[in-house]
C-alpha positions as CSV (number, residue, x, y, z in Angstrom):
1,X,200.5,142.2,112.6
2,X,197.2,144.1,112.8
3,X,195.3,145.0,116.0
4,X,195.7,142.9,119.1
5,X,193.0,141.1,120.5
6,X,193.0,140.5,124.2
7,X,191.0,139.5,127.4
8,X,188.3,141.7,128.7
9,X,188.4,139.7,132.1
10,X,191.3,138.5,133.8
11,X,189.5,136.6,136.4
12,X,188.5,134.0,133.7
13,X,191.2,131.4,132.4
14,X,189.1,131.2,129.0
15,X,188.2,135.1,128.7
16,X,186.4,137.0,125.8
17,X,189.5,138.4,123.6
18,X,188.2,141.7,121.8
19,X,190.3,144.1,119.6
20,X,192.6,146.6,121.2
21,X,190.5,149.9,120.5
22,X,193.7,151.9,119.9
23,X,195.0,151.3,116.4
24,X,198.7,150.7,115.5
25,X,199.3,153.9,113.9
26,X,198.2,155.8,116.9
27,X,200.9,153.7,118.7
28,X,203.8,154.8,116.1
29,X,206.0,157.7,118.3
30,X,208.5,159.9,116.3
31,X,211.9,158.5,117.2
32,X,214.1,160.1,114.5
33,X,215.5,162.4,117.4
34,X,216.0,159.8,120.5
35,X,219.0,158.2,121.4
36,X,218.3,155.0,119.5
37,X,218.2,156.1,116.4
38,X,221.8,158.0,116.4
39,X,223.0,154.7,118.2
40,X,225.5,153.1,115.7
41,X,224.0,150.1,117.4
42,X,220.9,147.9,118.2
43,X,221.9,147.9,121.8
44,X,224.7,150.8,122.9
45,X,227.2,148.7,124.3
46,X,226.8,145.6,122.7
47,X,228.1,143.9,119.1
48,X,224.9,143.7,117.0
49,X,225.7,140.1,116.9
50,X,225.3,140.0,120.7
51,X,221.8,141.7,120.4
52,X,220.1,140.1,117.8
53,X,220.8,137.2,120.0
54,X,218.8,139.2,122.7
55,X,216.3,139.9,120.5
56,X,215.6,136.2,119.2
57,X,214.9,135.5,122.9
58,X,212.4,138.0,123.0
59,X,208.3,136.3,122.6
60,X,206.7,137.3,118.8
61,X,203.9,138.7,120.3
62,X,205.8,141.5,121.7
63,X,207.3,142.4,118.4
64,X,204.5,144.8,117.3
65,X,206.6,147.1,120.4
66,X,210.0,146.1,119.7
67,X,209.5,148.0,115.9
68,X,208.6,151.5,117.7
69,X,211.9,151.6,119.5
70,X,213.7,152.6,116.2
71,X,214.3,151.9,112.8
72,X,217.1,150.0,112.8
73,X,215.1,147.5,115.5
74,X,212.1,148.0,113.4
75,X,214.9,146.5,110.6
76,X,216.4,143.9,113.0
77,X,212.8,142.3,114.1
78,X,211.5,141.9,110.3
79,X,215.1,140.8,109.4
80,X,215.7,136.8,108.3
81,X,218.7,137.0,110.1
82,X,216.8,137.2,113.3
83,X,214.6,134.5,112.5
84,X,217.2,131.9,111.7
85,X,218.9,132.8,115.1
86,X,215.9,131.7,116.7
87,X,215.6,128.9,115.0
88,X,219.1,128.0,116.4
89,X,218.4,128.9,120.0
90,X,215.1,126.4,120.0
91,X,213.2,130.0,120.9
92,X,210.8,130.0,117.4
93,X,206.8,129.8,118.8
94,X,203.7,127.8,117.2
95,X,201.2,129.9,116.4
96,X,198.2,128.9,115.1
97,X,196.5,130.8,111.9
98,X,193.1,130.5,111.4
99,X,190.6,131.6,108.3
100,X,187.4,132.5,108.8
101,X,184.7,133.7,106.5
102,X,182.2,136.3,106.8
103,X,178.2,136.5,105.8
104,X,179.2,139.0,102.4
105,X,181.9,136.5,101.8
106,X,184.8,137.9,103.2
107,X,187.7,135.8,103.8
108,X,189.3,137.3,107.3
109,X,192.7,135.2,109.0
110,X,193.5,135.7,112.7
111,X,197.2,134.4,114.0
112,X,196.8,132.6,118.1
113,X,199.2,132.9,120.1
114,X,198.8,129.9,123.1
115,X,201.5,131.2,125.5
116,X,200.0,135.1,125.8
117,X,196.8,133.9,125.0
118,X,195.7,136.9,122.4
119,X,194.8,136.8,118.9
120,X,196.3,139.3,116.1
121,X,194.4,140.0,112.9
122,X,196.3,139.6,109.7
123,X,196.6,142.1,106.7
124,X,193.8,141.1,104.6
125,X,194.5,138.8,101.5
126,X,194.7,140.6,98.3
127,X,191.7,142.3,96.4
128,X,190.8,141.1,93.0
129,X,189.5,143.0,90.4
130,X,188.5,142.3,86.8
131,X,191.8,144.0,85.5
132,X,193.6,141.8,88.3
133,X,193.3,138.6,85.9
134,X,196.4,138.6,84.1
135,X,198.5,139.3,87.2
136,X,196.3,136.9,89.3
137,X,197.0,134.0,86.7
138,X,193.2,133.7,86.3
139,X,192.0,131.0,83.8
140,X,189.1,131.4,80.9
141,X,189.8,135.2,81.2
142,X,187.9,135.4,77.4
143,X,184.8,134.9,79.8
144,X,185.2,138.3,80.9
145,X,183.4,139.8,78.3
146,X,180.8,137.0,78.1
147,X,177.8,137.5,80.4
148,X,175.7,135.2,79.2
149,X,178.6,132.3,79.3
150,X,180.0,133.5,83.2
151,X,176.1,133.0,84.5
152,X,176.3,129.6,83.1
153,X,179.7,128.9,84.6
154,X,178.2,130.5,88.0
155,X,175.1,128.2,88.0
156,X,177.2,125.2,86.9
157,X,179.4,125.7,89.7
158,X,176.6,126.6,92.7
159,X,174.9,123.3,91.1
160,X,178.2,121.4,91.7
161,X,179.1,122.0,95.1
162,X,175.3,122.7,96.2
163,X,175.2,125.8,97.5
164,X,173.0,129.1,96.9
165,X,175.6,132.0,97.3
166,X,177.0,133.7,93.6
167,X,180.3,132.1,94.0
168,X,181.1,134.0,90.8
169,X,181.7,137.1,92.6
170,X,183.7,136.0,95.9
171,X,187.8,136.1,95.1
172,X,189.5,132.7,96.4
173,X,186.5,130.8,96.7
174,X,187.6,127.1,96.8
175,X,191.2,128.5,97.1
176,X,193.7,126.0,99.0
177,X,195.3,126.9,102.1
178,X,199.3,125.6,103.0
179,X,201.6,126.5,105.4
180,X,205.7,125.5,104.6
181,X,209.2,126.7,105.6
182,X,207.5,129.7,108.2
183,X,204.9,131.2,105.5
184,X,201.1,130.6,104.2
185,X,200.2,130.2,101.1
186,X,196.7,130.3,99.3
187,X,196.5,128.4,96.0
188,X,193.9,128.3,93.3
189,X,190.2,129.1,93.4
190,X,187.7,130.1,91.8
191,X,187.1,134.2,91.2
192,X,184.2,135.2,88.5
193,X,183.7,131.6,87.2
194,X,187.0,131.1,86.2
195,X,189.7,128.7,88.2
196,X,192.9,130.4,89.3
197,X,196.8,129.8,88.9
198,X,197.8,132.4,91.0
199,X,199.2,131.3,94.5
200,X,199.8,134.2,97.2
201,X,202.4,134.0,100.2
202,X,202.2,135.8,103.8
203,X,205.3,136.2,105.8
204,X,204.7,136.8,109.2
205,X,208.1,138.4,109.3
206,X,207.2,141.2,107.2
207,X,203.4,140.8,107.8
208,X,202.3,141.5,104.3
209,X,200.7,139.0,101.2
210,X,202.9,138.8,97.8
211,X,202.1,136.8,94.3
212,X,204.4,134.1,93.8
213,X,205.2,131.5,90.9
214,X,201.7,130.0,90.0
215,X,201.1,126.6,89.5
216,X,201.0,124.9,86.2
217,X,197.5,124.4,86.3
218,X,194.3,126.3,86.9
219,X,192.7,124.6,90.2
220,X,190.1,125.0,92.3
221,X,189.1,122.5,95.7
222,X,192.4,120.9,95.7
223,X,194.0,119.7,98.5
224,X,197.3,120.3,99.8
225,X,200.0,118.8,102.0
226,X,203.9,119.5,103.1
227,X,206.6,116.7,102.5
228,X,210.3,117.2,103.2
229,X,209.7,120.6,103.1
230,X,208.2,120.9,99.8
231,X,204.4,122.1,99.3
232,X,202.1,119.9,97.2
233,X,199.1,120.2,95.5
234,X,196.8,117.1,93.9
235,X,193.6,117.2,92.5
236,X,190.7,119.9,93.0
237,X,188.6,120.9,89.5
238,X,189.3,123.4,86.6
239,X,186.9,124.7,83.5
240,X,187.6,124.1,80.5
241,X,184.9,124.0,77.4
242,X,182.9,121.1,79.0
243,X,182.7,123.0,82.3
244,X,183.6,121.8,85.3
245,X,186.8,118.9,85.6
246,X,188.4,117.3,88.1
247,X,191.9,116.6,88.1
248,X,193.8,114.0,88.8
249,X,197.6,115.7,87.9
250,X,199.7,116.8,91.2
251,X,202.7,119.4,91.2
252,X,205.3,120.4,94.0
253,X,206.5,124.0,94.7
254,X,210.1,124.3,96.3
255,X,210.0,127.4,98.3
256,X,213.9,128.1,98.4
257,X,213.5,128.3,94.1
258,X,210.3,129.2,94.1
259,X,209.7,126.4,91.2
260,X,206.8,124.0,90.2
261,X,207.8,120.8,89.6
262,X,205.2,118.1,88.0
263,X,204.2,115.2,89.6
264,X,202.8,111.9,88.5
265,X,199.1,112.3,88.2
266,X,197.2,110.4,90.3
267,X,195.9,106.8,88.9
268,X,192.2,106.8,90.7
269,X,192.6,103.0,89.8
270,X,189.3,102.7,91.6
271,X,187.6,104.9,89.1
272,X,188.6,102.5,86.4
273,X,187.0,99.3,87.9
274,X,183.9,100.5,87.8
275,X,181.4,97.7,85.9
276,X,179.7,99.9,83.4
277,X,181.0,103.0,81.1
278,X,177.3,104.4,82.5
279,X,178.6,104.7,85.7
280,X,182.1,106.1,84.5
281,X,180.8,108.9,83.0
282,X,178.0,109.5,86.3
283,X,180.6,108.9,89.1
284,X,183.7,111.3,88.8
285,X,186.8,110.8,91.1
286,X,187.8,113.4,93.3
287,X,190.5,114.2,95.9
288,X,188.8,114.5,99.1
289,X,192.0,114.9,101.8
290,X,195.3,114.8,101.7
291,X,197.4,114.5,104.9
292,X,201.9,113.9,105.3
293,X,202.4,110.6,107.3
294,X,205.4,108.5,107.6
295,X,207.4,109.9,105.3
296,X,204.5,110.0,101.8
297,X,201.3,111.7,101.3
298,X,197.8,109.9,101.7
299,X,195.1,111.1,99.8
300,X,191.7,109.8,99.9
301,X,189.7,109.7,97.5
302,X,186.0,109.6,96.4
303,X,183.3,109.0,93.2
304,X,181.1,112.4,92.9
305,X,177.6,112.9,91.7
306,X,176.3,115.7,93.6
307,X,175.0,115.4,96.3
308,X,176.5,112.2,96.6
309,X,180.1,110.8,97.7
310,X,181.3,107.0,97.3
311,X,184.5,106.1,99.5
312,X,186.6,104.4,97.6
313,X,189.9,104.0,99.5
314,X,192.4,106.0,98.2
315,X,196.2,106.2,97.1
316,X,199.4,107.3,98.6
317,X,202.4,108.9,97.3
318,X,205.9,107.9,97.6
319,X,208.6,110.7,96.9
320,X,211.4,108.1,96.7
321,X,209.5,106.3,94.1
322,X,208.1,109.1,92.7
323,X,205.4,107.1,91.9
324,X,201.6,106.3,93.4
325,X,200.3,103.3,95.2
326,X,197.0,102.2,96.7
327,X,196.2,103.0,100.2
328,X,195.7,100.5,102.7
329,X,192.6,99.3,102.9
330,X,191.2,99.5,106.3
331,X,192.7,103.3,106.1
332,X,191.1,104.2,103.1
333,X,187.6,102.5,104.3
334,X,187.3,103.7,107.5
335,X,188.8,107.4,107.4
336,X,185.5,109.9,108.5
337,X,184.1,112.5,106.7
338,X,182.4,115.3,107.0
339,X,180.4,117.8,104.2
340,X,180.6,116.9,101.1
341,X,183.2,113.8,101.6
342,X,185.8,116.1,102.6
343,X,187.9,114.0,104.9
344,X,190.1,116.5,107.6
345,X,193.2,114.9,109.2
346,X,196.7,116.1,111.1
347,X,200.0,114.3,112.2
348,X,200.5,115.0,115.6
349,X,203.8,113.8,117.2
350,X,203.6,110.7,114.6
351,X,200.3,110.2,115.1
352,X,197.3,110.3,112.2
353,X,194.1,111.3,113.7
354,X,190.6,112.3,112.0
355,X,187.6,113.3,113.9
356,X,184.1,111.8,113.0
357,X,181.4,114.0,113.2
358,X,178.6,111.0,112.7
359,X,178.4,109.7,116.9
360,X,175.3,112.2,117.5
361,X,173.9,115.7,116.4
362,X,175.9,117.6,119.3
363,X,179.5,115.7,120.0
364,X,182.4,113.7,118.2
365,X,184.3,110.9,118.5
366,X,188.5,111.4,117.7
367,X,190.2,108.1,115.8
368,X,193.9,107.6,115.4
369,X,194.9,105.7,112.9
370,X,196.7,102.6,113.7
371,X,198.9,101.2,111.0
372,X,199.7,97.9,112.3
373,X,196.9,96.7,112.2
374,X,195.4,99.0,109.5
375,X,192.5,100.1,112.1
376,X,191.1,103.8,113.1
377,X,190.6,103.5,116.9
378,X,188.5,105.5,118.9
379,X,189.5,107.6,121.7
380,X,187.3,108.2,124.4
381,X,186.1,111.4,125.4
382,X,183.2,113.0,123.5
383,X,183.6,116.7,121.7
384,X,181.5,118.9,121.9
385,X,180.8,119.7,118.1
386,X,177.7,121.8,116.8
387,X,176.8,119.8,113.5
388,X,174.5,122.4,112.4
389,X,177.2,124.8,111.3
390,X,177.9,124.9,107.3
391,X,181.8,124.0,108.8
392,X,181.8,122.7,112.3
393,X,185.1,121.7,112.9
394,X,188.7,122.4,112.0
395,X,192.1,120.2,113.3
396,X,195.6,121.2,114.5
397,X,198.3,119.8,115.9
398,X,200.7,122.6,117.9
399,X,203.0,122.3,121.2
400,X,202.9,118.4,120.6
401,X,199.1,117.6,121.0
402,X,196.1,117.6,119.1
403,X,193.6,120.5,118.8
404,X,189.9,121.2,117.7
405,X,188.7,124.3,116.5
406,X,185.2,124.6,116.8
407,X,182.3,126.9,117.7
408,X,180.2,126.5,120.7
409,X,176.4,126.7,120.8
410,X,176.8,130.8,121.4
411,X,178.6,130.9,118.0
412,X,181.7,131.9,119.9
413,X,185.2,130.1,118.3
414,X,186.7,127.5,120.3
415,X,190.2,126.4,120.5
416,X,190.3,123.2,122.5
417,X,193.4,121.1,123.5
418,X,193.9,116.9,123.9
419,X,194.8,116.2,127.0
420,X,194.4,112.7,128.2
421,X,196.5,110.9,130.8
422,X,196.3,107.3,129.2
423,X,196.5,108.4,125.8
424,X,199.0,111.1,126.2
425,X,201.3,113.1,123.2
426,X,204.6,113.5,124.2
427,X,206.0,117.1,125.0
428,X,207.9,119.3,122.4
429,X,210.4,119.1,125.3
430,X,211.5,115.3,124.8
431,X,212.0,116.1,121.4
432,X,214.0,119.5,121.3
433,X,215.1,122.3,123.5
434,X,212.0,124.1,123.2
435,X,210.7,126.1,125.8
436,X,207.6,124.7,126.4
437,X,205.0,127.0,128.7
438,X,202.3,125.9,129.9
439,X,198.3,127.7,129.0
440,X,195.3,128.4,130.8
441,X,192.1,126.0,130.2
442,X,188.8,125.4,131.4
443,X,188.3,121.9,131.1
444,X,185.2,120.5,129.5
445,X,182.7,117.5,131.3
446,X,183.5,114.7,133.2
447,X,186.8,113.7,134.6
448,X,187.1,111.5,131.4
449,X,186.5,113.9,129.1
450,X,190.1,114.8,127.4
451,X,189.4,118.4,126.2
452,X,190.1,121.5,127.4
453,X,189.4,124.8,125.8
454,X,192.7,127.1,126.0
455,X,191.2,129.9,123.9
456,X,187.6,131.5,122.6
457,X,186.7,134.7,120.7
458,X,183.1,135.6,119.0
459,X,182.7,134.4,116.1
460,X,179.4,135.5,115.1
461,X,178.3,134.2,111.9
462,X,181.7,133.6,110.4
463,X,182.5,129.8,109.2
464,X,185.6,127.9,109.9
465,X,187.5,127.7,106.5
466,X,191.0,126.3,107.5
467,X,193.9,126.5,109.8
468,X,197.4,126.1,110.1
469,X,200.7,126.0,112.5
470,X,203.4,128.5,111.1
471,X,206.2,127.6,113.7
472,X,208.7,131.1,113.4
């Protein structure tokens, strides 16, 4: 990965992490004449087999070191072979990948590693261009040409989601962000008022972006979720002649065939009692979350008529079935929002929780989901949560517990952990033979407060798009 980011001061358990000033390449040391590279072997001595065994053991973020020793390490460390041996020693690491973006609209993804404690910035995603559309799988590209007809689309879309920036011009705005079998992916958008197709992988083994298979249809705004390790996509809006269109159709992408496979829309049976065709064509049903919880995907769901959301519950999909049903009522009623209806959630060890940002102007209240009695509880212990930031909070769940990402009232990013005695998530230990390591923290409040912050960096100006755990 790109340059590494570390502490300035030791003395601090939470210190300021900065870019390494010396680049990679000034790193790179001829090796074409050392001992390495004429040994027939990873390790003199040794049956490959033997060291790539070694070399699984060794922690990711050292990698970037392990490539300068020679070629064929540099080969053995971006290998698949290497990765699936960790995966059978228990010695792959959660890292968490976040996505920020910029004041002149620049998308920007950092990797967190919680055992060293440093943060690595990733290639950046791909560049789009006007002659990009074809290969990008860019929707309405007749627009193009038509200058008049794009400012239209522009204003239609700034007038839809409320905001003042020329979202016309900024590549993957609105795009989705996924994480299955080790790799990210980024679906969809928006890019010159036209939706996408186009869907775009990282592998952290290789540490570059690729174009895969596209999705059926043009999306922007839709939400995503993993299921038996299968990505899937519902919902989100695309353009057609009428403008802008939500969606209600759904399709799976298996990352072993690299196919799209159709799902059954969604029904929005809520949409369809509503008591007057008047209101039907007003309020339009969107997707606004999406989350994997025992075993089928819950997506909640809202009526739209900018800038205002209706809750109406929502519906859950059943892969055995194959078929949608409505969610739960107290779930669907009492799952939290934040800006514009979008409703964040993450499984952790089991567990559904959502954060609700409503308590006060400068903290947040964490509910877990309780499916017995079709409840969201609070748990006690306030975050602190800047409301004032156009995306003030993001969720995780890594090394078994529940995380906030956040920024502080310095604008500095925050990664803080759960960690509550009477409300406790069990270790990755009692679950596999993970190593687990413990991390610094600096523990926030009162005694009863359960956050700690295990990690900060500036962050400036930059907003908090979305995250996700890539476990490799």
């Amino acid at each position: 990965m790109g340059g590494v980011l570390s502490r300035i001061n030791n003395k601090s358990n939470v210190g300021e992490l900065i870019e390494d000033s010396q680049s990679v390449s000034c790193k790179r040391q001829r090796t074409s004449d050392s001992f390495w590279e004429h040994s027939p072997r990873l390790i003199p001595s040794l049956p490959d087999e033997i060291s790539i065994q070694i070399l699984a053991r060794l922690p990711r973020i050292h990698h970037l070191s392990a490539k300068l020793v020679s070629r064929s390490w540099k080969a053995a460390v971006m290998s698949s072979e290497l990765y699936r041996c960790r995966k059978e020693l228990g010695t792959t690491e959660e890292w968490l990948y976040l996505l920020t973006k910029t004041d002149g609209d620049k998308l920007l993804w950092y990797a967190f590693d919680p055992i060293s404690i440093k943060w690595q910035r990733l290639p950046p995603m791909p560049a789009m261009t006007v002659n990009d559309g074809p290969k990008s799988g860019l929707s309405g590209l007749r627009a193009w040409n038509m200058v008049d007809s794009s400012i239209r689309i522009a204003d239609a879309i700034r007038g839809w989601l409320g905001r003042k920036n020329a979202l016309d011009q900024v590549p993957f705005c609105g795009c989705a962000i996924g994480a299955v079998d080790g790799c990210l992916y980024a679906l969809g958008g928006f890019f010159r008022a036209a939706a996408m197709t186009s869907v775009w992988r990282y592998d952290p083994i290789v540490n570059s972006w690729n174009e895969v298979s596209p999705m059926s249809i043009a999306r922007a705004y839709c939400k995503t979720g993993v299921l038996n390790g299968k990505l899937y996509v519902v919902g989100g809006v695309t353009r057609d002649r009428g403008g802008l269109t939500p969606l209600q159709s759904a399709e799976v992408f298996d990352p072993h065939t690299g196919i799209w496979s159709e799902v059954p829309s969604m029904p929005f049976s809520k949409a369809q009692m509503l008591p007057t065709a008047f209101l039907a064509d007003l309020l339009k049903p969107i997707a606004t979350g999406m989350t994997s919880y025992q075993g089928k995907l819950y997506v909640p769901q809202s009526l739209y008529c900018w800038p205002f959301f209706v809750d109406v519950g929502g519906e859950v999909y059943d892969p055995e079935t194959n078929a949608w049903v409505e969610m739960p009522i107290g779930m669907g009623d009492g799952w939290p929002a934040r800006q514009a209806g979008t409703k964040l959630s993450v499984t952790v060890e089991g567990e559904l929780y959502a954060l609700d940002p409503s308590t006060t102007l400068d903290s947040a209240r964490i509910k877990v989901y309780d499916h017995q009695d079709d409840t969201w509880k609070v748990i006690e212990g306030d975050i602190p949560i800047n409301d004032d930031s156009e995306s003030p909070y993001l969720l995780a769940g890594f090394l078994g517990k529940l995380h906030v990402i956040t920024k502080d009232a310095n604008h500095n990013i925050m990664v803080m952990q759960a960690d509550r005695q009477n409300h406790s998530v069990p270790s990755p230990s009692t679950s596999s033979n993970k190593i687990v390591h413990e991390v610094p923290e600096l523990v926030l409040g009162s005694e009863a407060n359960m956050w700690r912050v295990i990690a900060s960096r500036s962050g400036g100006s930059v907003e908090l798009v979305s995250c996700q755990i890539l476990d490799v």
